[in-house]
N, CA, C and O atoms as CSV, one atom per row, in Angstrom:
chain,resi,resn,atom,element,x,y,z
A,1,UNK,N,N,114.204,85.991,114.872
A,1,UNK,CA,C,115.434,85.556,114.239
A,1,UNK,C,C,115.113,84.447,113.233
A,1,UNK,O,O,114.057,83.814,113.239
A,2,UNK,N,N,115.993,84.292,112.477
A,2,UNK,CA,C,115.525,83.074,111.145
A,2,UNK,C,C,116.711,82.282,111.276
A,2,UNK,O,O,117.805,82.593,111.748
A,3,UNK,N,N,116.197,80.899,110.637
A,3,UNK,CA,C,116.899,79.775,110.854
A,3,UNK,C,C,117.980,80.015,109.732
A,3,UNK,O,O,117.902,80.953,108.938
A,4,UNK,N,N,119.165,78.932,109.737
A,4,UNK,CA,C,120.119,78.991,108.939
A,4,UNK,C,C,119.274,78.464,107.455
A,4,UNK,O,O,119.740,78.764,106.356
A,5,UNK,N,N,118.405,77.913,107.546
A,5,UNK,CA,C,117.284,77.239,106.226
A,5,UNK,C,C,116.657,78.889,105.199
A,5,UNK,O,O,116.861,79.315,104.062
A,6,UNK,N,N,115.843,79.361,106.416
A,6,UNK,CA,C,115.536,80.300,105.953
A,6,UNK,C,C,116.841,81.442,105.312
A,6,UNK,O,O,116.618,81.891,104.187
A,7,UNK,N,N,117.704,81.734,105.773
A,7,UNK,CA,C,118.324,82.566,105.774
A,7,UNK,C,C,119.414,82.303,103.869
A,7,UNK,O,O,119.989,82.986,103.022
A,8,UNK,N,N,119.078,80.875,104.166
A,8,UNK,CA,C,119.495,80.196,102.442
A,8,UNK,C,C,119.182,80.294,101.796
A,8,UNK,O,O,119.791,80.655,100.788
A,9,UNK,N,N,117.776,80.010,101.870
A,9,UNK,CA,C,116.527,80.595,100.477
A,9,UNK,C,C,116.662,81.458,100.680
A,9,UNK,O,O,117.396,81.636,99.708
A,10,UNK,N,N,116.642,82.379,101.129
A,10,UNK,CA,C,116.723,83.871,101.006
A,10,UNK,C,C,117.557,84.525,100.130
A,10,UNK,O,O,117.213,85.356,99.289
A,11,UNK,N,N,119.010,83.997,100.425
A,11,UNK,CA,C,120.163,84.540,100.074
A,11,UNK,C,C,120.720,83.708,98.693
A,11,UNK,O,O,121.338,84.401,97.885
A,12,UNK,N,N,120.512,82.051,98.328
A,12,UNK,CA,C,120.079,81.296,97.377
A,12,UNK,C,C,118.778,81.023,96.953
A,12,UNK,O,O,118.318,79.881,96.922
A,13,UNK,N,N,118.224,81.931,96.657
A,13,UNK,CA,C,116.638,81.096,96.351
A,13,UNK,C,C,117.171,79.577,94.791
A,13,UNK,O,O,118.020,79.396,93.918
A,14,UNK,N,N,115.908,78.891,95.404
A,14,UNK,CA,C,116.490,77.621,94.479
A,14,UNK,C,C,115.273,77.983,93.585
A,14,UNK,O,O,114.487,78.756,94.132
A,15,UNK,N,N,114.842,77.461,91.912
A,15,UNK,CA,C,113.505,78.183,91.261
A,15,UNK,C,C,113.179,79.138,90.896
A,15,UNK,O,O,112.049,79.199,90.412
A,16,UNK,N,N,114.147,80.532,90.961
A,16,UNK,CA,C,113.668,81.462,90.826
A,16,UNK,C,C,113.396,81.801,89.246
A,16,UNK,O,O,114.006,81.021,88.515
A,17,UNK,N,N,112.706,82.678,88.628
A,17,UNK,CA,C,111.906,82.748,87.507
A,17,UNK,C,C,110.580,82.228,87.011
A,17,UNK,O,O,109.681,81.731,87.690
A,18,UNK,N,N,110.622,82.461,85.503
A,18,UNK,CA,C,109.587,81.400,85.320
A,18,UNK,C,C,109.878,80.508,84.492
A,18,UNK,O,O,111.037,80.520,84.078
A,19,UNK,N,N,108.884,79.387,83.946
A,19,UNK,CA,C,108.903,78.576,82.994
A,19,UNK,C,C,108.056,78.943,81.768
A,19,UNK,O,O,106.890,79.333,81.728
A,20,UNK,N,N,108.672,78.787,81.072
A,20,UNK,CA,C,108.307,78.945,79.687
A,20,UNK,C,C,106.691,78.099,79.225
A,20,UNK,O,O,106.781,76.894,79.460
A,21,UNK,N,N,105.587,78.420,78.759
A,21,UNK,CA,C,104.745,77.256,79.080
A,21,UNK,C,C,104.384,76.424,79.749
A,21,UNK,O,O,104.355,75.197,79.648
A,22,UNK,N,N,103.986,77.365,80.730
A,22,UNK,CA,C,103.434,76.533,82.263
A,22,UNK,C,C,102.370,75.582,81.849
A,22,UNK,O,O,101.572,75.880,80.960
A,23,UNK,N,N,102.337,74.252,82.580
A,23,UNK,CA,C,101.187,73.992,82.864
A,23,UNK,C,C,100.072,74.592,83.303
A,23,UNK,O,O,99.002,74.541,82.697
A,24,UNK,N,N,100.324,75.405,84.758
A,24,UNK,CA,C,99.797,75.958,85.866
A,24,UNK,C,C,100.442,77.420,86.063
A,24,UNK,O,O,101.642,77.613,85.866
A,25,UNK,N,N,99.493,78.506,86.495
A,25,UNK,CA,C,100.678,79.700,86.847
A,25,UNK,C,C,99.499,80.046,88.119
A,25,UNK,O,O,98.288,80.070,87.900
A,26,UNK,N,N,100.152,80.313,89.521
A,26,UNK,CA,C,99.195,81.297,90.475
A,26,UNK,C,C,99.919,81.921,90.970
A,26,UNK,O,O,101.111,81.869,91.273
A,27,UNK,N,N,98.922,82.728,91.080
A,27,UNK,CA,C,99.281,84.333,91.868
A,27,UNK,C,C,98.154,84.835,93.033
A,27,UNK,O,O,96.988,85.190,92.862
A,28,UNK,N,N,98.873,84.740,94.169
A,28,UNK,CA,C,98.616,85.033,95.446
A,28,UNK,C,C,99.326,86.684,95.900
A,28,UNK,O,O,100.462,87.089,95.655
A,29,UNK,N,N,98.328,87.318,96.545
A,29,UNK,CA,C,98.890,87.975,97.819
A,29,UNK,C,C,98.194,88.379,98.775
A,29,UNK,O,O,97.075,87.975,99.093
A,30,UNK,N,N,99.077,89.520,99.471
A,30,UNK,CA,C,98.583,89.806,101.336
A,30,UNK,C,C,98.460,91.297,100.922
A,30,UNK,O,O,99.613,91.706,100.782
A,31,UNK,N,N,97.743,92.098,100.714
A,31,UNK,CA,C,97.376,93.074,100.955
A,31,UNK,C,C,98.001,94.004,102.044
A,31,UNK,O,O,98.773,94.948,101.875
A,32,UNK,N,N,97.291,93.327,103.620
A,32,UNK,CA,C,98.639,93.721,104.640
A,32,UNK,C,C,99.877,93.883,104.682
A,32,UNK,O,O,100.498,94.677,105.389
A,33,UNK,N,N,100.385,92.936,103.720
A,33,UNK,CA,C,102.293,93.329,104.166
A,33,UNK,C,C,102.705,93.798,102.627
A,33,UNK,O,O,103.605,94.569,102.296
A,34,UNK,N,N,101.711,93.049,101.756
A,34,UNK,CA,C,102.210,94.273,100.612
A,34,UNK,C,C,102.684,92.449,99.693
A,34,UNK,O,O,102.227,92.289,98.561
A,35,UNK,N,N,103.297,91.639,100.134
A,35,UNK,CA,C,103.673,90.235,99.687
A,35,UNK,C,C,103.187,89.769,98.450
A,35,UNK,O,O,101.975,89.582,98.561
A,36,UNK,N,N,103.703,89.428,97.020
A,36,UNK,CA,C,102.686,88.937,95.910
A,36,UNK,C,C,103.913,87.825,95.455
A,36,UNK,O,O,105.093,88.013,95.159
A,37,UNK,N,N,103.041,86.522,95.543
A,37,UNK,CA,C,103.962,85.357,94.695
A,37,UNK,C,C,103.157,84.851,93.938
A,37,UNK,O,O,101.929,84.804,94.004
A,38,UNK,N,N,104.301,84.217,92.735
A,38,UNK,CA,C,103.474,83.835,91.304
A,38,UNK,C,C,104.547,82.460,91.268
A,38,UNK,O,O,105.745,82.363,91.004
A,39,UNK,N,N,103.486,81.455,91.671
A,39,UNK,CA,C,104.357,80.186,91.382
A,39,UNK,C,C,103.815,79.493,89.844
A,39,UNK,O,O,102.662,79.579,89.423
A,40,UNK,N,N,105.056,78.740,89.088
A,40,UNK,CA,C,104.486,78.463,87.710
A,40,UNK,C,C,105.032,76.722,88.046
A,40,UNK,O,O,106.045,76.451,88.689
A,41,UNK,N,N,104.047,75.661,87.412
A,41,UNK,CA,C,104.320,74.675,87.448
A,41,UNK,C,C,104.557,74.233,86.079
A,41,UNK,O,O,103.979,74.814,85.160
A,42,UNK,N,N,105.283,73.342,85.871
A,42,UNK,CA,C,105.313,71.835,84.873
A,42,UNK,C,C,105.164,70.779,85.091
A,42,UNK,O,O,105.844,69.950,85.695
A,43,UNK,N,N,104.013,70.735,84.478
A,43,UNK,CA,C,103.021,69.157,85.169
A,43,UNK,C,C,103.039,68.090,83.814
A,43,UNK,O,O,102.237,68.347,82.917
A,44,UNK,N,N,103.990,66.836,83.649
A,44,UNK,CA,C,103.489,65.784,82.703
A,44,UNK,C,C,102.333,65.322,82.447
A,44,UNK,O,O,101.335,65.922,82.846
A,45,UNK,N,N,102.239,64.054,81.662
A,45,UNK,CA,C,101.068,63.687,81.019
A,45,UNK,C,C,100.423,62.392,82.285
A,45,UNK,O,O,99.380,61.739,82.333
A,46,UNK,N,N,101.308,62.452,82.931
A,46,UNK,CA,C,101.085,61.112,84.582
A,46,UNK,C,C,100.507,62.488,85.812
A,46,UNK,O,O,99.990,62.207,86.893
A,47,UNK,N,N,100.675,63.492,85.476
A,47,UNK,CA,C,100.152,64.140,86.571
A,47,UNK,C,C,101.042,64.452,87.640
A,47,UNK,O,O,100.738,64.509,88.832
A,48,UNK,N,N,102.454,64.701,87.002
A,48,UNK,CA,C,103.964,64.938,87.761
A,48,UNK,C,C,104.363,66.107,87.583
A,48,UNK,O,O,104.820,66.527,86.520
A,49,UNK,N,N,104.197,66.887,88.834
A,49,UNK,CA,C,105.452,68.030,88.868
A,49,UNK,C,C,106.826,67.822,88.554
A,49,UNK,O,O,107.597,67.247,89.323
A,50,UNK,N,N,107.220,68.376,87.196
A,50,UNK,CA,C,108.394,68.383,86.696
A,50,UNK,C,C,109.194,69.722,86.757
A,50,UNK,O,O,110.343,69.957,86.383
A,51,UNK,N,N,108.518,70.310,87.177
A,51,UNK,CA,C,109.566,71.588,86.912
A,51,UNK,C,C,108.615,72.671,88.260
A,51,UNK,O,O,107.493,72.303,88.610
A,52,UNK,N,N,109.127,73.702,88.748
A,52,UNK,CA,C,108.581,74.572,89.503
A,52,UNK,C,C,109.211,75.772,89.824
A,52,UNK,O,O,110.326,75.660,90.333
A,53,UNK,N,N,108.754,76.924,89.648
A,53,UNK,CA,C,109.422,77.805,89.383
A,53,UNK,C,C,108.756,78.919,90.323
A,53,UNK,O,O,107.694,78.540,90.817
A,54,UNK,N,N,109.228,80.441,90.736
A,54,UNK,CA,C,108.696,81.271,91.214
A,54,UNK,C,C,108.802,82.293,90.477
A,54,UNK,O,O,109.152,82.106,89.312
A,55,UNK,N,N,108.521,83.703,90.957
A,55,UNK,CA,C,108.608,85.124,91.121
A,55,UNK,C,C,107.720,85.856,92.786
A,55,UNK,O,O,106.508,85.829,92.999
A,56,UNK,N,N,108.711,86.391,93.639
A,56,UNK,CA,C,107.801,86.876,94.488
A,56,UNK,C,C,108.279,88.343,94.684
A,56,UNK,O,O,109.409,88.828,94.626
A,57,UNK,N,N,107.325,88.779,94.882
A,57,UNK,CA,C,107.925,90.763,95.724
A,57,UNK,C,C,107.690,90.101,97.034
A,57,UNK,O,O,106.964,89.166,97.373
A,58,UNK,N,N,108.396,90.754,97.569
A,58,UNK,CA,C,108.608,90.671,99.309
A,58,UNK,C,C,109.304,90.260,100.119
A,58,UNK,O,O,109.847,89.329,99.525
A,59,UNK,N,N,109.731,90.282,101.165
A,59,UNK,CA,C,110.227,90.221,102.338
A,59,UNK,C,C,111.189,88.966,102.143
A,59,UNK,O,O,110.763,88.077,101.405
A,60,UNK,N,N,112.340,88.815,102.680
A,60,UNK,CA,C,113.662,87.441,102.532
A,60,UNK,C,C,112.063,86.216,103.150
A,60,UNK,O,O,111.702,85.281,102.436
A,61,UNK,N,N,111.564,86.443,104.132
A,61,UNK,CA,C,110.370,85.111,104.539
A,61,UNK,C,C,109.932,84.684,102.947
A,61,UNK,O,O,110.215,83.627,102.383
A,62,UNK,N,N,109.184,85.788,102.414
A,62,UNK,CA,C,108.799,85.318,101.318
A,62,UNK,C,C,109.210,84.724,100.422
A,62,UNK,O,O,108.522,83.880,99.848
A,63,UNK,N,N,110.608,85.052,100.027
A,63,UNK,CA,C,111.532,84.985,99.213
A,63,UNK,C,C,111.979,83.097,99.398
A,63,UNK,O,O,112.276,82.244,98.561
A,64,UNK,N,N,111.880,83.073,100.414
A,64,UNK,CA,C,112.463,81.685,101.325
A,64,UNK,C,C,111.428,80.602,101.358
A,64,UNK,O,O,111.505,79.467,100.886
A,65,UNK,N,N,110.254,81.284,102.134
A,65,UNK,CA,C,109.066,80.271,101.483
A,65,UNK,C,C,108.727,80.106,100.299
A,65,UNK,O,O,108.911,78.915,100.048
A,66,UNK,N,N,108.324,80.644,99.402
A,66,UNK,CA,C,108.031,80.550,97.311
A,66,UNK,C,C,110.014,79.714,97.431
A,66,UNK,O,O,109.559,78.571,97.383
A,67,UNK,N,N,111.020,79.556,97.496
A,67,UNK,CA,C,111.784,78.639,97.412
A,67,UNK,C,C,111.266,77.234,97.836
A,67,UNK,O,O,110.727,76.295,97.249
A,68,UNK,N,N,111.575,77.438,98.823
A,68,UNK,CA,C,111.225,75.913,99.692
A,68,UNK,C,C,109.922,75.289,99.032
A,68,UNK,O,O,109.747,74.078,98.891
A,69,UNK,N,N,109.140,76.164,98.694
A,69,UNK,CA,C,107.480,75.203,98.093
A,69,UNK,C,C,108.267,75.129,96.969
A,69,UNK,O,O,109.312,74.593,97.335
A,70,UNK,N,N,108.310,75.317,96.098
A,70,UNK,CA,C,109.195,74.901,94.732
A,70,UNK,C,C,109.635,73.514,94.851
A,70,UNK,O,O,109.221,72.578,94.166
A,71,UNK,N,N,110.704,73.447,95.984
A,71,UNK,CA,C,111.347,72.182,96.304
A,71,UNK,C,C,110.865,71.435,96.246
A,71,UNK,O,O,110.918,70.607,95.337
A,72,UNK,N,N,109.817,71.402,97.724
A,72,UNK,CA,C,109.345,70.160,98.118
A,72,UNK,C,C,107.705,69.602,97.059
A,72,UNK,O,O,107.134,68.518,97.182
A,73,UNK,N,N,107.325,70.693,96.140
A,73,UNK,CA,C,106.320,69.923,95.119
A,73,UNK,C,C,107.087,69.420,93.861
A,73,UNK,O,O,106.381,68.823,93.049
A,74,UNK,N,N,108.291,69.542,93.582
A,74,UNK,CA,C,108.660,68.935,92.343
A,74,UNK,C,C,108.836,67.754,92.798
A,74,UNK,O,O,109.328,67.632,93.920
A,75,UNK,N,N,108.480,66.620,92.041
A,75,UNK,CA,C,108.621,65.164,91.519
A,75,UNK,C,C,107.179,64.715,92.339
A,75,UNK,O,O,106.766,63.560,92.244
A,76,UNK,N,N,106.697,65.405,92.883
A,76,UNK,CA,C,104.873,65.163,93.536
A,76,UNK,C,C,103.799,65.086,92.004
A,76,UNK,O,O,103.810,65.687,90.930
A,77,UNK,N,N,102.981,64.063,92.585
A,77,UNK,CA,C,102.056,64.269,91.531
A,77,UNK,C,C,101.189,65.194,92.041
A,77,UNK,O,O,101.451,65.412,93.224
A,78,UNK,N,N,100.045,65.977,91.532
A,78,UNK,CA,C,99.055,66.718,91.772
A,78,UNK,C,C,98.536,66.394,93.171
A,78,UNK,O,O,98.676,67.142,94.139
A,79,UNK,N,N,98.172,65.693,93.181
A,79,UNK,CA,C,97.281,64.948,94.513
A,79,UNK,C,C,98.300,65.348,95.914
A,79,UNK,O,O,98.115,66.155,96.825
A,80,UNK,N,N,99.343,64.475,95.650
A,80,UNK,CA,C,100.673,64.654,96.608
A,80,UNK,C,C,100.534,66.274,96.987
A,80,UNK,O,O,100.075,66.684,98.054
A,81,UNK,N,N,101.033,67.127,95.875
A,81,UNK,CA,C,101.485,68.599,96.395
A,81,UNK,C,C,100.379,69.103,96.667
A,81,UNK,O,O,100.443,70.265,97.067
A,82,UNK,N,N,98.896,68.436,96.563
A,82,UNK,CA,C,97.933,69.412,97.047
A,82,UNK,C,C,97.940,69.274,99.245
A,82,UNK,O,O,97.202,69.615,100.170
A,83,UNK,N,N,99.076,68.673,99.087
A,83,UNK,CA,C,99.204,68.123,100.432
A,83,UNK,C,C,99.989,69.116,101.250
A,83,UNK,O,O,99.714,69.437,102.406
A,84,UNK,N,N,101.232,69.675,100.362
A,84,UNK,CA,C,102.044,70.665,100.924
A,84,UNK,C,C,101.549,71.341,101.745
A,84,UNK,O,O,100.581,71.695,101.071
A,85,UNK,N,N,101.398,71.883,102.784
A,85,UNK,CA,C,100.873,72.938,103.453
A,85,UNK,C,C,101.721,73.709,104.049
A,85,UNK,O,O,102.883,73.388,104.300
A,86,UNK,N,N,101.042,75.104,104.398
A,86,UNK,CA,C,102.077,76.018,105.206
A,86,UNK,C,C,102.952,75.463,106.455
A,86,UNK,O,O,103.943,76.172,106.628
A,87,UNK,N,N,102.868,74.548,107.234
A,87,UNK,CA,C,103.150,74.096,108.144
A,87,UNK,C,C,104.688,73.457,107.582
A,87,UNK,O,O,105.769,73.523,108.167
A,88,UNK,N,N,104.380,72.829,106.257
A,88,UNK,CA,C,105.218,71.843,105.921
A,88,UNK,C,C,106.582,72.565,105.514
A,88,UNK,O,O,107.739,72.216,105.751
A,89,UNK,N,N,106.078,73.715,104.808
A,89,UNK,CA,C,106.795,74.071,104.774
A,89,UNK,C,C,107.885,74.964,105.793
A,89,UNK,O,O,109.101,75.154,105.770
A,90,UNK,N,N,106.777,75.392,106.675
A,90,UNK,CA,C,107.797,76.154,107.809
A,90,UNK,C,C,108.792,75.418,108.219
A,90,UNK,O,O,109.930,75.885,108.253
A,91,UNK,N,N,108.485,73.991,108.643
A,91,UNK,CA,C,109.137,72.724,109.052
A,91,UNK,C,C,110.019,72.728,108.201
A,91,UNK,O,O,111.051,73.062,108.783
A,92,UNK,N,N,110.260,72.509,106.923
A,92,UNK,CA,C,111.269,72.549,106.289
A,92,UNK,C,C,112.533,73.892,106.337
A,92,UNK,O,O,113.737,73.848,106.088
A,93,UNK,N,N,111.773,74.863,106.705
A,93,UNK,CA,C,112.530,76.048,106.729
A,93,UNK,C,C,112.938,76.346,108.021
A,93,UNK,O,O,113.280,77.472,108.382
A,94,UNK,N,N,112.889,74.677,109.206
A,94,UNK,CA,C,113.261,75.185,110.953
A,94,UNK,C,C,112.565,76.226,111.256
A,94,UNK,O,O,112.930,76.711,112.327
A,95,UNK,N,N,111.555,76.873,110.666
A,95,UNK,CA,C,110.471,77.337,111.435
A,95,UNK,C,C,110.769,78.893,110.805
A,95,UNK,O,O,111.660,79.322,110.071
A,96,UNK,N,N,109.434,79.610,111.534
A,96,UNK,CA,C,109.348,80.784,110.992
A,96,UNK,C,C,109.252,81.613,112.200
A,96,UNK,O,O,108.973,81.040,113.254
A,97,UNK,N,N,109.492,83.189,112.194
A,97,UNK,CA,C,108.741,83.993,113.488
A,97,UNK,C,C,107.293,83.944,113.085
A,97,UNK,O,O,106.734,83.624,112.036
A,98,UNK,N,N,106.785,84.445,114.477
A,98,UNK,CA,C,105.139,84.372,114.114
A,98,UNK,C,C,105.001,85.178,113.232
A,98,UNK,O,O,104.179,84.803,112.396
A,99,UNK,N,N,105.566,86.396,112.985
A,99,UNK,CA,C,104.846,87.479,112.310
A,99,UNK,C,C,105.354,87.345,110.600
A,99,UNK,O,O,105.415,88.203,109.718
A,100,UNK,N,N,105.608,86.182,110.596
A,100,UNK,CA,C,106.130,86.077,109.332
A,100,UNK,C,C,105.451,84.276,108.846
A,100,UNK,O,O,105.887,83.694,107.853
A,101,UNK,N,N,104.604,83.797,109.568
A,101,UNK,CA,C,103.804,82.719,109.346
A,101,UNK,C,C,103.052,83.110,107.728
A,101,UNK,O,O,103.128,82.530,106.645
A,102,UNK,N,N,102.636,83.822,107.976
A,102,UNK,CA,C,101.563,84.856,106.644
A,102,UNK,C,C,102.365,83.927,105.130
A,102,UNK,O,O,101.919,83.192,104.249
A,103,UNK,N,N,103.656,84.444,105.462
A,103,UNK,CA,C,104.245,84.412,104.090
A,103,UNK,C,C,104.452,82.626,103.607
A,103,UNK,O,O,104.863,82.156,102.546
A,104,UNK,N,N,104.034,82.017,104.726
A,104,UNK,CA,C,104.218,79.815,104.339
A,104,UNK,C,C,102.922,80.132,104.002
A,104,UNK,O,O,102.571,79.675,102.915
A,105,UNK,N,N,101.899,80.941,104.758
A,105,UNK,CA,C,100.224,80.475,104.028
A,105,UNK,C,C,100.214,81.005,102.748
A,105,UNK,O,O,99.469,80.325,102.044
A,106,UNK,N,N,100.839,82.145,101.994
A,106,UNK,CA,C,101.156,82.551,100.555
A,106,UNK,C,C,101.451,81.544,99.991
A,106,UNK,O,O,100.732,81.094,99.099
A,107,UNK,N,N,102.744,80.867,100.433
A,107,UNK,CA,C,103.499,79.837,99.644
A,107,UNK,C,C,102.400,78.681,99.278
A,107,UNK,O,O,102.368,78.221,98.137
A,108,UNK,N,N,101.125,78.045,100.718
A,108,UNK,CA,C,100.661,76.624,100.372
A,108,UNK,C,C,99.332,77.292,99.387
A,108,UNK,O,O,98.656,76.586,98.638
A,109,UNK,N,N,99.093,79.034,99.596
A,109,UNK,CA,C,98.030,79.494,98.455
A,109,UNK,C,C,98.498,79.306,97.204
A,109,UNK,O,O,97.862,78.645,96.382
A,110,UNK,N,N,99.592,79.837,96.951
A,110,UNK,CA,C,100.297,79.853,95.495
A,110,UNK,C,C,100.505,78.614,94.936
A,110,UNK,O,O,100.679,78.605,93.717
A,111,UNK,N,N,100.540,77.119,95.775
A,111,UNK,CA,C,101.024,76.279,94.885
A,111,UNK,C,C,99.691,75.763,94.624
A,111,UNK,O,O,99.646,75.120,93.575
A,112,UNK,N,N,98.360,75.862,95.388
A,112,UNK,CA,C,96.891,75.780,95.147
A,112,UNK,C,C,96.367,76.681,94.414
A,112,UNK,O,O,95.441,76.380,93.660
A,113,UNK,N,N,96.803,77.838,94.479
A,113,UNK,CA,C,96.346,78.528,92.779
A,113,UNK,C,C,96.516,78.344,91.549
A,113,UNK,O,O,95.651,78.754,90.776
A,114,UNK,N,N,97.669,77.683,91.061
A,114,UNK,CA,C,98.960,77.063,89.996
A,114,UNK,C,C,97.798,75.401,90.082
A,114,UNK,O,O,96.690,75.206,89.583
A,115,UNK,N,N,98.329,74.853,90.590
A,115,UNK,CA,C,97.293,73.663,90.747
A,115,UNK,C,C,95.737,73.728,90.182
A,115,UNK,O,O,95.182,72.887,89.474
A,116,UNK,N,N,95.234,74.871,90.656
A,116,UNK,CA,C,94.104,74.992,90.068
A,116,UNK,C,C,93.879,75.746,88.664
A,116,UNK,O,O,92.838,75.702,88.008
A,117,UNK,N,N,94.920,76.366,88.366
A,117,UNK,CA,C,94.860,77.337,86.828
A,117,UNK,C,C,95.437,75.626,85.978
A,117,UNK,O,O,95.006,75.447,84.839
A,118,UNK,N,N,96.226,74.671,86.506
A,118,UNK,CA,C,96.227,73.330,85.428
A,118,UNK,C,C,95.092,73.095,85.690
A,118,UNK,O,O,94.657,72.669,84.620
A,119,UNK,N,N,94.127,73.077,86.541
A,119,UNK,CA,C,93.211,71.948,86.227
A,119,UNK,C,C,92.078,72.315,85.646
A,119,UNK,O,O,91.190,71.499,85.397
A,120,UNK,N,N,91.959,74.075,85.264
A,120,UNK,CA,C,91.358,74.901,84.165
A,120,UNK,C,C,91.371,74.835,82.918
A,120,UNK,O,O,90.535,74.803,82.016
A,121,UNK,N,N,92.923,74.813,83.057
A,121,UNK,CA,C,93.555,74.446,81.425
A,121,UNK,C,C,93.121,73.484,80.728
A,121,UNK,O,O,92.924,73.627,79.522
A,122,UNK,N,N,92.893,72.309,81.381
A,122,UNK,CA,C,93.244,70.967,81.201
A,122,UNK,C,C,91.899,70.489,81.259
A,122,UNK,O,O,91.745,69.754,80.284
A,123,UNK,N,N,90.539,70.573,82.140
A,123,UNK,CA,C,89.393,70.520,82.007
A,123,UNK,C,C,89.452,69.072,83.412
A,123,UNK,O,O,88.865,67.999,83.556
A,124,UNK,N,N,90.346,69.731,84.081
A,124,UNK,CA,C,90.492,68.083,85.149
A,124,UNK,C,C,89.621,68.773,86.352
A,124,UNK,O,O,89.754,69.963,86.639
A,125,UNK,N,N,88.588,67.768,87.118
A,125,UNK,CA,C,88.625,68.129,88.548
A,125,UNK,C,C,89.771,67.593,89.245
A,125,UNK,O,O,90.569,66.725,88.891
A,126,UNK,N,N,89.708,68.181,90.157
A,126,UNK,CA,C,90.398,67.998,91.443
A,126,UNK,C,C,89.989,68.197,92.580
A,126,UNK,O,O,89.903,69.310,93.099
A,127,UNK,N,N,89.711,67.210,93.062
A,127,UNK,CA,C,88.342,66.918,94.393
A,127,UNK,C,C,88.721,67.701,95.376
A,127,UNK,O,O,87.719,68.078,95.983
A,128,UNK,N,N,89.443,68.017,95.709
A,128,UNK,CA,C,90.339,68.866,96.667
A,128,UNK,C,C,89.986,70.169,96.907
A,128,UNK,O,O,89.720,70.681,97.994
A,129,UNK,N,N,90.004,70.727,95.699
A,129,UNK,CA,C,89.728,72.285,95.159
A,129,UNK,C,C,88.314,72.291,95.012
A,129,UNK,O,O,87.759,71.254,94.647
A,130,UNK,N,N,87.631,73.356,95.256
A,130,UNK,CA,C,86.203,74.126,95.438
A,130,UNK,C,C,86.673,75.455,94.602
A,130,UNK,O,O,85.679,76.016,94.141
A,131,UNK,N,N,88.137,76.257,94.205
A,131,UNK,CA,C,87.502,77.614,93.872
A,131,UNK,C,C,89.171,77.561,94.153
A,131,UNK,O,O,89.749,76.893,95.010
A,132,UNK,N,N,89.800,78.552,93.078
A,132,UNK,CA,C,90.817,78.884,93.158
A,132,UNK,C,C,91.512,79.443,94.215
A,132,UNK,O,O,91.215,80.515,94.743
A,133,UNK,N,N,92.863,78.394,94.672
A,133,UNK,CA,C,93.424,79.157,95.936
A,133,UNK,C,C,92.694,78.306,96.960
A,133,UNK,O,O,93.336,78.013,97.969
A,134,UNK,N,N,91.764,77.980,96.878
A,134,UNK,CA,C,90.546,77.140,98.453
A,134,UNK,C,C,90.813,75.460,97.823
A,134,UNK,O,O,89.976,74.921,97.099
A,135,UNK,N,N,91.997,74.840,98.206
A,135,UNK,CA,C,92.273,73.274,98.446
A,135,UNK,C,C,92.048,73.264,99.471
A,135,UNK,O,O,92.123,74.208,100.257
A,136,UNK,N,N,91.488,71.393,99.819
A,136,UNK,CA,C,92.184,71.375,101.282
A,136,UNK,C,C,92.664,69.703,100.689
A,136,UNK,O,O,93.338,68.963,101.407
């Protein structure tokens, strides 16, 4: 069963689309369930998520998580949202079923793929990142 959180993003996703001239754009998926999200960031000249946006195929989980990460990395600087994790977000969403955990680890891949296509762009390390998608 899904929480009244989840069941919001789902039915409101907050972010949905894209942004016009991303800073950052990643694209994650699961093979297994079929799941593909493309989160796009807007990152200032301080290293601030200003804007965050999605597109996902899949399942209302998915749909709900790529929301909720949107949320909670805008007004984060880089460093901050490399913090987000799947967990954080489940927590925010009153939790997930197990069999639908998959789709928060999409969400904390996607905002670490996006994260790492700015710091391509841009010629920045980010100590964090080893390889697109692999923060910790």
């Amino acid at each position: 069963m899904y929480s009244e959180k989840v069941m919001d993003h789902f039915q409101n996703p907050r972010n949905m689309g894209e942004i016009e001239d991303p800073s950052g754009v990643g694209t994650v998926g699961n093979a297994k369930c079929g799941d593909i999200m493309r989160m796009f960031l807007k990152i200032d000249e301080n290293g601030v998520i200003r804007e965050a946006k999605f597109k996902t195929f899949g399942c209302g989980a998915a749909v709900a998580t790529s929301s909720m990460a949107t949320e909670l990395v805008k007004g984060k600087t880089v460093q901050e949202a490399l913090q987000v994790t799947n967990r954080a977000v489940m927590e925010a969403l009153d939790g997930l079923p197990p069999e639908k955990v998959h789709c928060s680890l999409l969400a904390e891949e996607a905002i670490h793929a996006a994260l790492w296509d700015y710091a391509e762009r841009n010629g920045i390390a980010i100590p964090a990142c080893n390889e697109p998608g692999q923060c910790s």
